[in-house]
C-alpha positions in Angstrom: 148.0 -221.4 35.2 144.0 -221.5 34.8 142.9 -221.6 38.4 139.6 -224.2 36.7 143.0 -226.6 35.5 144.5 -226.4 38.6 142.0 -227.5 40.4 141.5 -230.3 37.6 145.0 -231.5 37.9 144.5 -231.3 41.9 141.5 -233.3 41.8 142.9 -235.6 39.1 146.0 -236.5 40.6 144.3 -237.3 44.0 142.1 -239.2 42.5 145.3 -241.3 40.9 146.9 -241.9 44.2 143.4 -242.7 45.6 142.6 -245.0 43.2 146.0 -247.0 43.1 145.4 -246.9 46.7 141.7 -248.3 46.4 143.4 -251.1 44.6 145.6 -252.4 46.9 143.2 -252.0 49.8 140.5 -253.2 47.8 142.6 -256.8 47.8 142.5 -256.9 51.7 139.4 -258.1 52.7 139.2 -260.2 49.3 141.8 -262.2 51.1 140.6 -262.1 54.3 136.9 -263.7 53.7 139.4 -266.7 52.2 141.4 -267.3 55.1 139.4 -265.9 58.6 136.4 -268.0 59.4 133.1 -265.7 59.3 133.4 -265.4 62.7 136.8 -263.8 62.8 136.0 -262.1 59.4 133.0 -260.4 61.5 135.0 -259.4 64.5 137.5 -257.8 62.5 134.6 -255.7 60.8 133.1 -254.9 64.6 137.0 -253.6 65.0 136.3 -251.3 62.0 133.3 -250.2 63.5 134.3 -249.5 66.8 137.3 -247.2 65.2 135.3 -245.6 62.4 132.6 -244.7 64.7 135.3 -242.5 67.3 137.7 -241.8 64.8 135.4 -239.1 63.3 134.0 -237.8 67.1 137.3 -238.0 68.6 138.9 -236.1 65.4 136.4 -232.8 66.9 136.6 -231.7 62.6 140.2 -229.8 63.3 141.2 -231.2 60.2 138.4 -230.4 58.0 138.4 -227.0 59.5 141.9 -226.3 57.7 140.4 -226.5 54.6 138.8 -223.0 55.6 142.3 -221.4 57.7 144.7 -222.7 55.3 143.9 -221.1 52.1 143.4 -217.8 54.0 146.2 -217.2 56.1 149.2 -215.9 56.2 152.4 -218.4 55.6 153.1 -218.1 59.6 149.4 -218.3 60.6 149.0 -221.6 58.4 152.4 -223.7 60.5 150.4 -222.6 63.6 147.0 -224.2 62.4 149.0 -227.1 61.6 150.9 -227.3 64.7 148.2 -226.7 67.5 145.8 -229.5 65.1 148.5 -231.5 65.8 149.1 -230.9 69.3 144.9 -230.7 70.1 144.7 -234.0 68.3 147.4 -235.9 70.0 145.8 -234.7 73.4 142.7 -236.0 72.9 144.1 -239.5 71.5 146.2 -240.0 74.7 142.8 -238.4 76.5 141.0 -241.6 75.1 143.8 -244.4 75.5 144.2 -243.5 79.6 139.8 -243.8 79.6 139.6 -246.7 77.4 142.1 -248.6 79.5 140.8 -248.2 82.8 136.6 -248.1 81.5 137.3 -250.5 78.5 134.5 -253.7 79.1 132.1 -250.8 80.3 132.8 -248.9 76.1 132.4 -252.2 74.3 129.1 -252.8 76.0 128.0 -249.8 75.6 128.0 -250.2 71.5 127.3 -253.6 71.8 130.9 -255.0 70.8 131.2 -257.1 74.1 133.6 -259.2 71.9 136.2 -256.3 71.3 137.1 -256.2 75.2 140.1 -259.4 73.9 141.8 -256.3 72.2 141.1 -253.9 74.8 145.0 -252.9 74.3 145.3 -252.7 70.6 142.4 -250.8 70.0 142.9 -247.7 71.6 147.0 -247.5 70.8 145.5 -247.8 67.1 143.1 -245.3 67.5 145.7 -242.6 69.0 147.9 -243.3 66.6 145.5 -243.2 63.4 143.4 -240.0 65.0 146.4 -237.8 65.2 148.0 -238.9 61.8 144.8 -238.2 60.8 145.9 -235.0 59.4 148.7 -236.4 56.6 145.1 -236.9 54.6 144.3 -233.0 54.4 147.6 -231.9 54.4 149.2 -232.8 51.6 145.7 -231.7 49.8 146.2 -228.4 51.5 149.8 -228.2 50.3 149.0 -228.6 46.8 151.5 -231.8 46.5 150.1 -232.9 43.1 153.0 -235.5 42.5 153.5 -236.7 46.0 149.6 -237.5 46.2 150.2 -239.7 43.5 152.3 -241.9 45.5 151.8 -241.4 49.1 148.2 -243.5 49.2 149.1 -246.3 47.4 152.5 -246.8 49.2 150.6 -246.1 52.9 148.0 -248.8 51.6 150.3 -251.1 50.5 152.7 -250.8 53.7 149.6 -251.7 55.3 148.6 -254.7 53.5 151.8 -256.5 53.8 151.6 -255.6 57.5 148.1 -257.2 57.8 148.7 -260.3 55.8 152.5 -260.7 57.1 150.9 -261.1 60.7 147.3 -263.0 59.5 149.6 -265.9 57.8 151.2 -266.4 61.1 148.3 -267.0 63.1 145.1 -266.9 60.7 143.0 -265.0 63.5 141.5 -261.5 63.8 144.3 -261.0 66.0 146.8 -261.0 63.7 144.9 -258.5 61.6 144.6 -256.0 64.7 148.3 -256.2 65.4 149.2 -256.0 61.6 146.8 -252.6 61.4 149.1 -251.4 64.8 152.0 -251.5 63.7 150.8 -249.8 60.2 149.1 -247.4 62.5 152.2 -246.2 64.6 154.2 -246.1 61.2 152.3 -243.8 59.7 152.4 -241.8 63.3 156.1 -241.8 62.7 156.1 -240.4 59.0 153.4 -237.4 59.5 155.0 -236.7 63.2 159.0 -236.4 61.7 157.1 -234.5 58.7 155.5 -231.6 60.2 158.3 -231.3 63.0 160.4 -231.0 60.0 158.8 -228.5 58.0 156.7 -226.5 60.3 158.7 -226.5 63.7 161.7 -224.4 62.5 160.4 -221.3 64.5 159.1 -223.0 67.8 159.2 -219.3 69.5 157.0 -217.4 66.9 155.1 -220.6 66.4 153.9 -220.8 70.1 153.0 -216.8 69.7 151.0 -217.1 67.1 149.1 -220.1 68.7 148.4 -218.0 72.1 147.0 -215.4 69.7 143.7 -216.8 69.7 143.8 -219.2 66.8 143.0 -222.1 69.0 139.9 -220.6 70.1 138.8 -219.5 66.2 139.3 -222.9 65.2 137.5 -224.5 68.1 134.7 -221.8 67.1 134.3 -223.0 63.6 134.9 -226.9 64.0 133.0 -227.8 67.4 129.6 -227.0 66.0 130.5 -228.9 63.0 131.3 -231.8 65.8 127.7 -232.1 66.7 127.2 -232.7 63.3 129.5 -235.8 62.7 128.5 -236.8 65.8 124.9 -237.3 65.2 126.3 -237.9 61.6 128.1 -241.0 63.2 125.5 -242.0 65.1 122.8 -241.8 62.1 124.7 -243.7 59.6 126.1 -246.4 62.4 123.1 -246.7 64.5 122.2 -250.2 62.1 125.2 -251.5 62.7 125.4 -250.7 66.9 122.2 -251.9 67.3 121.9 -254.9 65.0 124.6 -256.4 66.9 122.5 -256.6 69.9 120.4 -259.3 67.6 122.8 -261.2 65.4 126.3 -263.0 65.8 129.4 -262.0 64.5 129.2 -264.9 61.4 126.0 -262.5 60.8 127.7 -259.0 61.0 130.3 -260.4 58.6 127.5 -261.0 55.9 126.0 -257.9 56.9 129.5 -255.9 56.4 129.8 -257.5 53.3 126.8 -255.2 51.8 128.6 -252.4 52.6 131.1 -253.0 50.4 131.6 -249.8 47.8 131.3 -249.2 44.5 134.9 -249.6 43.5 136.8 -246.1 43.5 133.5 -244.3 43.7 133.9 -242.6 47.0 137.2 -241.9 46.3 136.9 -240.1 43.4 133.7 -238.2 45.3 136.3 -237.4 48.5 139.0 -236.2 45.8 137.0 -233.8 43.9 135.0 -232.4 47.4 138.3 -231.9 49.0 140.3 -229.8 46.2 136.6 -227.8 46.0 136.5 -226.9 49.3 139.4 -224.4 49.8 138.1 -222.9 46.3 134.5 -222.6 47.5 135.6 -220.9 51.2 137.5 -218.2 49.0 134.4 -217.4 47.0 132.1 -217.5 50.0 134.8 -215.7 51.8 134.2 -212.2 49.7 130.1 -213.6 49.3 130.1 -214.6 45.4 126.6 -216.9 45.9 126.9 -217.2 41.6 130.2 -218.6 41.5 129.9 -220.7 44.4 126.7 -222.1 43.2 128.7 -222.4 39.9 131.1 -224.4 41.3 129.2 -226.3 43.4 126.8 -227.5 40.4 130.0 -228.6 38.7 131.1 -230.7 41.0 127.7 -232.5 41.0 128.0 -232.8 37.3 131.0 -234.5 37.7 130.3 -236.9 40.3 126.5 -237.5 38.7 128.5 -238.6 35.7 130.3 -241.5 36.9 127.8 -242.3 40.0 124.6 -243.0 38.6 126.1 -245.0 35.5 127.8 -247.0 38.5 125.0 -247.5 40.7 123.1 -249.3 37.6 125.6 -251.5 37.1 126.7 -252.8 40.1 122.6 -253.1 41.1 122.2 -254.8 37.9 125.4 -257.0 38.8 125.4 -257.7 42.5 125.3 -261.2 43.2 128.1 -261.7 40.4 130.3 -259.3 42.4 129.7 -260.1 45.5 130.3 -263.9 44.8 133.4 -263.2 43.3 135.1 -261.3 45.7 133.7 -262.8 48.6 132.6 -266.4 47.5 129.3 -268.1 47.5 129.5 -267.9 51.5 128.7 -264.2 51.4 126.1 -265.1 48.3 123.0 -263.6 50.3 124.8 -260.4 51.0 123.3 -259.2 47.0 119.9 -258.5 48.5 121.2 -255.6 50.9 124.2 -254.7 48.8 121.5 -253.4 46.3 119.6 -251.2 48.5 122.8 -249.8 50.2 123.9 -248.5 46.6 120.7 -246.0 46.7 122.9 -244.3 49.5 125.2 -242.9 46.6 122.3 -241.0 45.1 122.7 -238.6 48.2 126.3 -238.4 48.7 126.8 -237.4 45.0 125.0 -234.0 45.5 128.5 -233.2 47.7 126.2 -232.1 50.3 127.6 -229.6 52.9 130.2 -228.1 50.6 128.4 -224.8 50.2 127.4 -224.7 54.4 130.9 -225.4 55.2 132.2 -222.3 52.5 130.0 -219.8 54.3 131.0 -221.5 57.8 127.4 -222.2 58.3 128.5 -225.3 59.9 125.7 -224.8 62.6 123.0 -225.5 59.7 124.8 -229.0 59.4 124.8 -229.6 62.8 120.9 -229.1 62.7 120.2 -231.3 60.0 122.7 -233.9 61.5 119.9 -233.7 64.7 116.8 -233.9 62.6 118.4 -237.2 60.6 119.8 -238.8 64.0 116.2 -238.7 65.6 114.7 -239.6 62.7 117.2 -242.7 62.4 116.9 -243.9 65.7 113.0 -243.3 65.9 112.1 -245.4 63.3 115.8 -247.2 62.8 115.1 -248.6 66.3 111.3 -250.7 65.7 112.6 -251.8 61.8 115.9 -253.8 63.9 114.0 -255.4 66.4 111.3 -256.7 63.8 113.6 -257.5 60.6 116.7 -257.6 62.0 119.4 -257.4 59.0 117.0 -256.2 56.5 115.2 -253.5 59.0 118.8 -252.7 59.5 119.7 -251.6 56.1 116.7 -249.7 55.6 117.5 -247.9 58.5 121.2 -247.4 57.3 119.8 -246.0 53.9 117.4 -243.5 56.2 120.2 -242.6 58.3 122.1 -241.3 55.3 119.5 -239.7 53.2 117.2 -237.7 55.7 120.4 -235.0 57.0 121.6 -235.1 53.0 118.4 -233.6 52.1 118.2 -231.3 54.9 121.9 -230.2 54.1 121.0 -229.6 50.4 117.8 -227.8 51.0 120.2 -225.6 53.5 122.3 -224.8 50.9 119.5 -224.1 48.6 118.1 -221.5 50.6 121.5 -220.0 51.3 122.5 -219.5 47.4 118.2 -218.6 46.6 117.7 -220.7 44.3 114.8 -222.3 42.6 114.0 -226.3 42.8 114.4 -225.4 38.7 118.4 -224.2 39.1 118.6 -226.5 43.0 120.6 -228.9 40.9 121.8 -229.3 37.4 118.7 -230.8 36.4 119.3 -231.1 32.2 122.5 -232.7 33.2 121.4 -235.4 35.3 118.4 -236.3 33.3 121.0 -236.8 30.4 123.1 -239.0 32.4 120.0 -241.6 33.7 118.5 -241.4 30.2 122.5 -242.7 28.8 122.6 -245.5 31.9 119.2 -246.8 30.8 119.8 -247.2 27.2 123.4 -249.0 28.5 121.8 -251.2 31.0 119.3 -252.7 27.8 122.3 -254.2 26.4 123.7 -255.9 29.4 120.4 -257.1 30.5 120.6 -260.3 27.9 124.5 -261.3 29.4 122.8 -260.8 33.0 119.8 -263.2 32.2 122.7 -265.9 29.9 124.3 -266.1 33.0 127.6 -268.3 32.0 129.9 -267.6 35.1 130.7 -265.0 37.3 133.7 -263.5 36.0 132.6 -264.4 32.3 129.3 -262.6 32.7 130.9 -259.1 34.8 134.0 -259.5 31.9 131.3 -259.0 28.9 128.9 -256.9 30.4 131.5 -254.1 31.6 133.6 -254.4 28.4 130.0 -253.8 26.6 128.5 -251.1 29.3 131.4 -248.5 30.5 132.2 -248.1 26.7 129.0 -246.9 26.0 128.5 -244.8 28.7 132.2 -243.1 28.5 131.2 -242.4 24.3 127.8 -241.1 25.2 128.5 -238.6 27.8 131.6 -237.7 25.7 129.5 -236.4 22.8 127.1 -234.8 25.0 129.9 -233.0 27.1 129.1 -235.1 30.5 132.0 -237.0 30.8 134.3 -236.6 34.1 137.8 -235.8 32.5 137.3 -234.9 29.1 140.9 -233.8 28.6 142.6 -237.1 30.1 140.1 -238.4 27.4 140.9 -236.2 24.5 144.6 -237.1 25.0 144.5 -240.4 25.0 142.6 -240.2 22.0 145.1 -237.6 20.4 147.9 -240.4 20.9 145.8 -243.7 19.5 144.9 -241.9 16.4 
């Protein structure tokens, strides 16, 4: 098989099972804003907080790191990266369950989540058990399992959201939503732990002789400079959210979450593509082929580009329509800062640090993760204090951008290129030139405003068919063969 398909089938089907996923969890906190009071519904966002912000530190990279072992070891080499991640993971989750329990009123202070300490025992039992299942979302990837990926994210997300809602109905607190996301937690513990013992632990002898080889210590090497990165990654992009709390109430951080709220399947589809690349780009780099890694690379940002910046303009165009709909007139004045957080995808569709992390220059990210974390917090810090929620998501938006631009101007040194080949320039100019002439049409249906679901009904029945014809006929369009096949069986 064509090795360009392959990937395209990879990407295509994870993006399926992502997206079907997306849907079901997309339903969750629709519900949620409709039965928690803001108060609850902004405590249960601080939960998410708390977890996204050590899930990633506490995670040390292991798993991205396979996407640069796996591809290029041997069959018994790859069961002993999988095993000791395992292992190495499940260490440090039981690491942070024995410090949280004993230092747990002294953690939540510390990022301002004082609130939190009512779940001090939920919280870190779900963080060991989602931090070492961690690794079902790169293994299957890893494995090629272009059916299974189909199903297994939907099913996991759906698993989750009868959980959630089977415990929230009983007692309609954030309580019941921590112990619903538990019990999903340890389930999905279960599935990945009988999984791996099943298929990887049929030679524990060899296995354990291969790990004492020194693998540990050449996966350490390659994914603990990339932990400084996420780490001041984490901070960067969180340091809004840990700090504004100092200011604001809960009923505040809920509308504040609220803004955050992504452009539907848009960061799944960028996570898809990214993680099917990488293996491909390691090989390339591997054997130093700059032209087809910068090849590559500038595809993927095609792709991306193609469905992003369309997406950005409508959603901008369209925020207080969805934002009232899914979360109801409460969670009206989210629109303002839902607007500005969408700029943030202009930056994560170059799929920066793809290129760095092919040539395992993961010690560039780390830099650039330094440069935008003292940036953040310099300026992040006097923009909270004086404007509060707004200040807060112009720091969020810094906080993203500033290591993103570092990253990519990295990578553009490492492949020498020219600010005239950095990016796909022709392509993207195409793309914004396509969304404007769309956006003049749904302008008119913006300004009629009839009703919410009236007025986002018309305008994307109008605007995505547009956009999907005009990058078709100018060879932009993200799946051109799903496309042409479709069209193959209608006519």
């Amino acid at each position: 098989m064509n090795k360009n398909n392959s990937l395209k089938k990879q990407s295509l089907s994870l993006f399926v099972g992502k997206a079907l996923a997306f849907i079901v969890q997309f339903i969750t906190p629709v519900i949620l804003v409709r039965i928690l009071t803001k108060i609850d519904y902004g405590m249960y966002q601080q939960f998410h907080l708390f977890a996204g912000l050590l899930l990633p530190i506490l995670g040390l990279c292991l798993n991205t790191s396979l996407f640069y072992f796996y591809p290029v070891a041997e069959q018994e080499d790859r069961k002993a990266y999988i095993i000791q991640t395992f292992c190495i993971l499940s260490f440090v989750g039981i690491a942070f369950l024995i410090i949280s329990l004993n230092y747990h009123y002294f953690i939540f202070n510390i990022f301002n989540l004082p609130e939190l300490d009512r779940y001090r025992y939920i919280i870190p039992l779900y963080i060991l058990f989602m931090l070492v299942s961690s690794i079902s979302d790169f293994l299957f990837i890893l494995e090629k399992k272009i059916k299974f990926n189909i199903f297994y994210y939907p099913v996991e997300m759906l698993v989750r959201l009868v959980l959630i809602l089977g415990f929230l109905f009983s007692t309609k607190n954030t309580w019941g939503c921590l112990m619903g996301l538990l019990v999903y937690s340890f389930i999905r513990f279960l599935f990945i732990g009988i999984y791996i013992a099943i298929k990887y632990l049929n030679n524990i002898k060899h296995l354990v002789i291969k790990i004492k080889s020194g693998s540990v210590i050449e996966q350490l090497k390659y994914s603990l400079p990339f932990v400084g990165g996420v780490l001041l990654e984490t901070i960067a992009r969180r340091f809004d959210k840990i700090l504004i709390n100092r200011y604001i109430e809960p009923s505040q951080y809920a509308i504040y979450s609220v803004a955050f709220f992504s452009i539907p399947l848009l960061t799944m589809l960028f996570t898809s593509i990214n993680n099917v690349v990488v293996p491909e780009i390691s090989r390339y780099a591997y054997v130093g082929n700059k032209k087809k890694v910068k090849e590559l690379w500038h595809k993927v940002i095609e792709k991306t580009s193609s469905v992003a910046i369309p997406s950005i303009f409508f959603f901008s165009i369209m925020a207080e329509e969805v934002i009232v709909l899914l979360y109801t007139e409460k969670y009206a004045e989210s629109a303002i800062y839902y607007r500005i957080y969408l700029l943030s995808f202009l930056f994560t569709m170059t799929s920066f640090g793809l290129v760095l992390r092919g040539f395992k220059k993961t010690m560039l990210i780390f830099r650039a993760n330094l440069i935008g974390a003292i940036v953040t917090i310099s300026i992040g810090y006097f923009l909270i204090k004086k404007f509060q929620l707004m200040g807060a998501m112009i720091t969020a938006i810094i906080g993203i951008g500033v290591p993103i631009i570092i990253v990519i101007y990295y990578e553009k040194k490492l492949l020498n290129l020219k600010f005239s080949n950095w990016m796909p320039w022709d392509k993207i100019v195409k793309i914004v030139s396509i969304t404007i002439l769309a956006s003049l049409f749904i302008l008119p249906i913006k300004i009629m405003q009839t009703n919410n679901i009236l007025t986002l009904l018309i305008a994307g029945m109008m605007y995505f068919p547009i956009i999907v014809f005009m990058e078709y006929k100018l060879n932009l369009f993200i799946y051109p063969d799903v496309l042409n096949k479709y069209l193959r069986v209608i006519l």
